[in-house]
C-alpha positions as CSV (number, residue, x, y, z in Angstrom):
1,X,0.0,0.0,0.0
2,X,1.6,3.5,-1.1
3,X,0.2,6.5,1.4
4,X,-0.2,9.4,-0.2
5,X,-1.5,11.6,2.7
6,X,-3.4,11.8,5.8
7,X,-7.4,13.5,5.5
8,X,-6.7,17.1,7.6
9,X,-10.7,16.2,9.2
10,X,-8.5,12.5,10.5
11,X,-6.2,14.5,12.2
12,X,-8.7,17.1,13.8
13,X,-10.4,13.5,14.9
14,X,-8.0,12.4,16.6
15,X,-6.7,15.9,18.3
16,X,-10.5,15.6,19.6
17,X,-10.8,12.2,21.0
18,X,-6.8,13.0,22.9
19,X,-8.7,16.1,24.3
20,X,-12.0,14.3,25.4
21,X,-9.6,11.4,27.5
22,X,-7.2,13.7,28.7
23,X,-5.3,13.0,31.1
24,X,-5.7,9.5,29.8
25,X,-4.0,8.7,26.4
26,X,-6.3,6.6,24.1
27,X,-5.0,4.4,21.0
28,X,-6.8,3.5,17.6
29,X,-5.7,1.7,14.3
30,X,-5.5,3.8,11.3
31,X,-7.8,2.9,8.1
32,X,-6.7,3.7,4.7
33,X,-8.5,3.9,1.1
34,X,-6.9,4.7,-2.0
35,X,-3.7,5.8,-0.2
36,X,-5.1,8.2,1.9
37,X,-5.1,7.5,5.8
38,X,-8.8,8.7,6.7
39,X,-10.3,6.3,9.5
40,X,-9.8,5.7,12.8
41,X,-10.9,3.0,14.4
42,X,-11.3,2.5,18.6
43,X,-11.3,-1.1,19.5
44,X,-13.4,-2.9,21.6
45,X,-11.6,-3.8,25.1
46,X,-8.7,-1.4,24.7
47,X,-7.3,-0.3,27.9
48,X,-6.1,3.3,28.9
49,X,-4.3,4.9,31.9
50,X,-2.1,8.1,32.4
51,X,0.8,7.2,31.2
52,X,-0.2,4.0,28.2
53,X,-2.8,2.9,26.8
54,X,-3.2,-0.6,24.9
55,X,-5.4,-2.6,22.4
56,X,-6.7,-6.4,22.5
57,X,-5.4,-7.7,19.2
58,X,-7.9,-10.1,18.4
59,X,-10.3,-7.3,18.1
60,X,-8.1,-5.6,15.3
61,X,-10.3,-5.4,11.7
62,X,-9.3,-8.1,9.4
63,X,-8.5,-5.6,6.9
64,X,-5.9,-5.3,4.6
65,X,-6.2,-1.3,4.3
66,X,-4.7,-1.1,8.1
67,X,-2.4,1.2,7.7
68,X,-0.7,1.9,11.4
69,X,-2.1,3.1,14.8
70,X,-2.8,6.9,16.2
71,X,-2.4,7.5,20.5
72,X,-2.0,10.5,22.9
73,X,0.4,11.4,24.8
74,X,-0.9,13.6,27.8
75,X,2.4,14.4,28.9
76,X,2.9,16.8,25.5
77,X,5.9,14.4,24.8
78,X,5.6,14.1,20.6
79,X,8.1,11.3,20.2
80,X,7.6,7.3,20.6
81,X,8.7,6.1,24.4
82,X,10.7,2.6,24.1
83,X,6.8,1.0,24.7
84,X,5.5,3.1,21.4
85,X,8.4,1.4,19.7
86,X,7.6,-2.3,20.6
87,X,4.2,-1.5,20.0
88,X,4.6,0.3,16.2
89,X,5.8,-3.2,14.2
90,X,2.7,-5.1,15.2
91,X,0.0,-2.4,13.2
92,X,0.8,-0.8,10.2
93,X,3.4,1.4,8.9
94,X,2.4,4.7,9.9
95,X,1.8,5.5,13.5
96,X,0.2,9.3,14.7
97,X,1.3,10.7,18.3
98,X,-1.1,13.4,19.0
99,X,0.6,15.1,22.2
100,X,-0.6,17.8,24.6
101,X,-2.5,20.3,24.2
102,X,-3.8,18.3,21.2
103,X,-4.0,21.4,19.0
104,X,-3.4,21.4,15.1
105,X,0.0,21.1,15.2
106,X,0.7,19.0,18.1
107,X,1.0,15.3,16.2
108,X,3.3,14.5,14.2
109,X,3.9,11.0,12.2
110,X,6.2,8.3,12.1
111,X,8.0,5.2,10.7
112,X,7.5,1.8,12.6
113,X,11.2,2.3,13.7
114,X,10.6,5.9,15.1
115,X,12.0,8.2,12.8
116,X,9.5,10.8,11.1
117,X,7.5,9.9,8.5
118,X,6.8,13.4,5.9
119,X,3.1,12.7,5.0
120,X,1.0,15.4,3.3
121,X,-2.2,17.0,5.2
122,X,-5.3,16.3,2.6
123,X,-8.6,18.2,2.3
């Protein structure tokens, strides 16, 4: 799957749902169609606390458009912890941190190994 971008309404999304759960961080899997990331979706049975939050993988979509995972981080830290980087290999490429104050420009996007991913904002 090529991604082309990331749906600019996605990423207000998510900067809502960190900002309804604060201070708890939430975590969703990323949908995409057509190469475009614009989906979300919150799992049944996924746990959250202060400082992680984590999904039951046998509730993931069988879906072959998964393409990575979006979570907060209430501390405002916008970089993967050592946990974020165990976690990014088993969904997806792309992964979304969405940090504190969970305004438009507090995410940012990145590899499965951590480094930045550059990924265009779509209408």
């Amino acid at each position: 799957m090529q991604i082309r971008g990331v749906r600019r309404l996605l990423i207000d999304l998510m900067c809502q749902v960190a900002s309804a759960n604060h201070p708890l961080e939430f975590v969703g899997v990323l949908i995409e169609k057509e190469g475009i990331i614009e989906e979300l979706n919150l799992l049944p049975g996924t746990t959250t606390g202060e400082t992680s939050a984590s999904l039951h993988y046998d509730m993931m979509p069988l879906d072959p458009h998964v393409a990575g995972s979006a979570h907060s981080h209430p501390s405002g830290a916008i970089r993967p912890s050592e946990a974020d980087l165990s976690f990014f290999p088993m969904i997806g490429r792309y992964h979304f941190i969405i940090g504190y104050p969970y305004g438009k420009d507090d995410w940012r996007c990145f590899h499965t190994d951590g480094t930045l991913a550059a990924i265009e904002v779509v209408p």
